[in-house]
C-alpha positions, 0 to 999 in steps of 0.5 A: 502476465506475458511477456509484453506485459512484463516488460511496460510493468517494469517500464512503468516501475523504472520511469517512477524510479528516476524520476523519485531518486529522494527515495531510494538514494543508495539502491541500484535500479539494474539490482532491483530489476534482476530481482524483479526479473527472478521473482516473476510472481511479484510481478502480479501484486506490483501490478494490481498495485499500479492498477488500482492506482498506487503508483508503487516505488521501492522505498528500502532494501533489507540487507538480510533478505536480500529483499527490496521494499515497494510501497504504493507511493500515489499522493492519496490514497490508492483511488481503486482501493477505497470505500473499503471497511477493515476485514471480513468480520467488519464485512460481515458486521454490516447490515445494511448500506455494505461496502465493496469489499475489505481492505485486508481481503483485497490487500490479501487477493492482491499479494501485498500487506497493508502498511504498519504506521511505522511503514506509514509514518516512514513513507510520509518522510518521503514526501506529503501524502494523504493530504485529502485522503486517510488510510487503514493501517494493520491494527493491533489484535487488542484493538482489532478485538474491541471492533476498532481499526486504525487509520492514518492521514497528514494534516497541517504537516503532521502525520495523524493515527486515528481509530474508528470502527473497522466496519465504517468506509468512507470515499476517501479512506482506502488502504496502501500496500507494502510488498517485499521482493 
């Protein structure tokens, strides 16, 4: 990224910032962009995440890493990142009618991590999200081994974890990201 690029990145992320203040009550925004501006190659990752249409936001701080947490905060799932089966192997599963990609492959290309359910039902305290839409989740290597993934979504106010084969996809399922800066 050059600088130019840098800096209306960091414009997109402060504007986000302000105007959802719910999320992040004790963080400053002059802290987050001196750590935003000291780690230079979060900067790629928060971008993939804007450009595929997350809408990243800082939901947390940890105190021990010093680290803030961005998590694609858009009210569905990242419209760039659907119609995606599970992993590779699921990928690679698929004899006919194969999807674009991967969410994990395209979650690792991007520098980010799909969200955990906890990370999934913490977001959902923020705000409705996924109300149209569902979101594969990092699954359990038990599951993972038996050919199933999970998926979360919200429906009738309530946050749903669900299973389903990890090489299905489905226009509406995508994935969302966390990353630690």
């Amino acid at each position: 990224m050059n600088a130019k690029q840098r800096a209306e990145l960091i414009a997109v992320l402060q504007a986000r910032f302000e105007k959802h203040a719910s999320r992040h009550p004790a963080i400053d925004w002059a802290k987050v962009r001196a750590r935003l501006e000291s780690k230079p190659e979060k900067l790629r990752a928060l971008a993939e995440m804007e450009s595929t249409g997350g809408e990243p936001d800082v939901v947390g701080f940890d105190e021990t890493s010093g680290e803030y947490l961005f998590v694609d905060c858009s009210a569905e799932s990242p419209a760039g990142r659907r119609s995606l089966c599970f992993d590779r192997q699921a990928l690679d599963a698929r004899k006919e009618n194969k999807p674009a990609g991967s969410a994990l492959e395209q979650a690792e290309a991007m520098g980010i991590e799909l969200l955990s359910e906890a990370q999934y039902r913490a977001l959902q305290q923020l705000g409705e999200f996924d109300a149209k839409t569902s979101s594969w989740v990092q699954t359990p290597p038990a599951i993972r081994k038996l050919g199933g993934a999970l998926f979360c979504d919200r429906r009738y106010d309530t946050v749903f974890v669900y299973h389903n084969g990890a090489q299905s996809y489905y226009a509406a399922r995508g994935f969302r990201g966390a990353l630690r800066v």
